[in-house]
N, C-alpha and C positions, 0 to 999 in steps of 0.2 A: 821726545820722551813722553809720555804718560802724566801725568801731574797727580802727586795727591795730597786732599788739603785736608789737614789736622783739624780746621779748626776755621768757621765762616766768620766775616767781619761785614756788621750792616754800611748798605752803602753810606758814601762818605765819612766813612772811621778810619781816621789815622791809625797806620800799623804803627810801633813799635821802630820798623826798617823803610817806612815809608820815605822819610828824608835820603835815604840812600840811593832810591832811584835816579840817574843822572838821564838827565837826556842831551841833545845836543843846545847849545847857544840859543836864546831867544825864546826860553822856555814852553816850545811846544813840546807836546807829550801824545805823540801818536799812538794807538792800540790797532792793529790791524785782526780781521775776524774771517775766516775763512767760512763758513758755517757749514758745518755735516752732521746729520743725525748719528752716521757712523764716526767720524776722526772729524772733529772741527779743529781748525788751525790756527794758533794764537802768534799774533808777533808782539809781546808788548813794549814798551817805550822807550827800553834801554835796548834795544835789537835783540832780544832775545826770546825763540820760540820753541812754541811745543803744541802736541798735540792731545785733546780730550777725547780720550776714547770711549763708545759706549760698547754695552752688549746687544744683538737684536734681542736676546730673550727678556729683555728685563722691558721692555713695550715701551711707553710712554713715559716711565722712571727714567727715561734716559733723557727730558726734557729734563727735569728735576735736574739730575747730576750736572748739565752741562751750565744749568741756570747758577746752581750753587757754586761750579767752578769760578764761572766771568762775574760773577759777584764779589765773591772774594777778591779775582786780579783786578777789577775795576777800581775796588776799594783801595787796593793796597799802592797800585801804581799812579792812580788817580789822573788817568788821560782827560786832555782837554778835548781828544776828537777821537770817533773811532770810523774806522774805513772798513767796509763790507762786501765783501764780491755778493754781486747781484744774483739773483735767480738765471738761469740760463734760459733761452727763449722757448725751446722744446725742453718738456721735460712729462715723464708717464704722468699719472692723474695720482696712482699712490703715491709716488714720491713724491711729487709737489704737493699731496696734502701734508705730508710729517716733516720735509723744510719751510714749510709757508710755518706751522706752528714753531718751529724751531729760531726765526724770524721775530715771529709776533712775540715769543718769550723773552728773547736777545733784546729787543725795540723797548721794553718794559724792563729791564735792567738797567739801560740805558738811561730811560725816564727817569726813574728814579733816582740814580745818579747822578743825574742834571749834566750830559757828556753827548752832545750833537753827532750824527752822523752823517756819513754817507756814503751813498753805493754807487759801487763801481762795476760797470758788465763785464762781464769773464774776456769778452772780445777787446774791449776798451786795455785792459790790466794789461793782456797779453800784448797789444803792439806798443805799448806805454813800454814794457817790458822789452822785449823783443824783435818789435816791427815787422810782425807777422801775428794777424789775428787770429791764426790755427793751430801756433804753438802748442807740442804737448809738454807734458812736464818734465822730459827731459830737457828741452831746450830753455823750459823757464828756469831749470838749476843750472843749466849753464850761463843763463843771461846774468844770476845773481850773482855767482861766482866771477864771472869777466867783470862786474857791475863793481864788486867792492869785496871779491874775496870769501863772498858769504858760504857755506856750506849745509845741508842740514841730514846729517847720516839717521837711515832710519826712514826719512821720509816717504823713498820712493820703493817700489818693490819689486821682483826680481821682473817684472812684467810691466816696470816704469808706471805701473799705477800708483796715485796717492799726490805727494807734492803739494798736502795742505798745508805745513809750516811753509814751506816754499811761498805761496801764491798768498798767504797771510806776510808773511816778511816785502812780497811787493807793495802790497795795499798798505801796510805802513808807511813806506818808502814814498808812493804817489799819495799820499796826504803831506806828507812832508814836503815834497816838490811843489802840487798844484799850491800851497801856503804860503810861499818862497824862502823857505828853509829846506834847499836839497840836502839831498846826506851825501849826494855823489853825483858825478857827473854826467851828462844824461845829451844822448843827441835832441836838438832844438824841437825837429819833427817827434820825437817819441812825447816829449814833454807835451806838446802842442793834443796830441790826441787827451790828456785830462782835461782839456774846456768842453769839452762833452757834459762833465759829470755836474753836478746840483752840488755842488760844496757850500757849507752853511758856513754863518760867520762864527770864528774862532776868536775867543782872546786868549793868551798866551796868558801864564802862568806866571 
């Protein structure tokens, strides 16, 4: 879905429904971040995702809206870690310029927050996922779905493009794992490809 927020809370302000967030045992609080200047894809802490849509017409504003968005869920659900699919290794010059700021904005939400990350390569997620580093997104919703039933309607499109709530609900999921609080069970070799990534230290809530 779409999000839309009433109303912004500076970081670290307890909502109101803030205590209502559950996560699982041992009090991590995962936030997974898909980042797109178009559809960025949020899994937040209680497994539940969406995606922030922008317009291309509205330029730059569209930093703005998404910065306001993870401001607000950062505040609200208050992760202890957030997990990032990385930049891909080929990418045009224009598009790596408007996701590198998209980055640098997310990175400064974060700061401020005081909520560690880190990133994970699209390639790494994928065999983490699936055990196939070329997965496309249709076989990353199927790996979710055999994984633990997950579904995300809406996501992909009639040309299987999209799968950001998808691929943010994994990056959840592999902060959860490489932390040693899985959500579900996972072949030994899949797990093993996350000692790759730069995981920072966590304390647990």
């Amino acid at each position: 879905m779409t999000i839309a927020i009433p109303g912004l809370l500076a970081p670290g302000t307890v909502s109101p429904s803030a205590d209502l967030v559950a996560g699982p045992a041992g009090g991590l609080r995962v936030i997974g971040l898909d980042l797109s200047i178009t559809s960025t894809g949020v899994c937040r802490p209680d497994g539940r995702s969406f995606a922030v849509k922008t317009r291309s017409k509205d330029g730059p504003r569209r930093l703005v809206h998404i910065r306001s968005v993870l401001t607000h869920e950062i505040a609200e659900t208050r992760p202890t870690l957030a997990v990032i699919e990385d930049l891909p290794t080929k990418m045009h010059a224009s598009a790596l310029k408007s996701i590198g700021c998209l980055h640098g904005v997310v990175q400064c939400v974060l700061i401020d927050a005081g909520v560690p990350w880190a990133y994970v390569a699209p390639a790494t997620l994928k065999k983490y996922a699936s055990d196939n580093g070329n997965a496309d997104k249709r076989r990353m919703a199927a790996a979710a779905y055999l994984a633990a039933g997950a579904e995300f309607p809406g996501d992909l499109n009639a040309r299987g493009e999209g799968g950001d709530m998808c691929d943010a609900w994994w990056l959840r999921a592999a902060g959860h794992d490489a932390l040693g609080q899985p959500l579900f069970g996972m072949p030994q070799a899949q797990r093993d490809r996350l000692t790759k990534v730069d995981w920072p230290q966590v304390q647990a809530a």
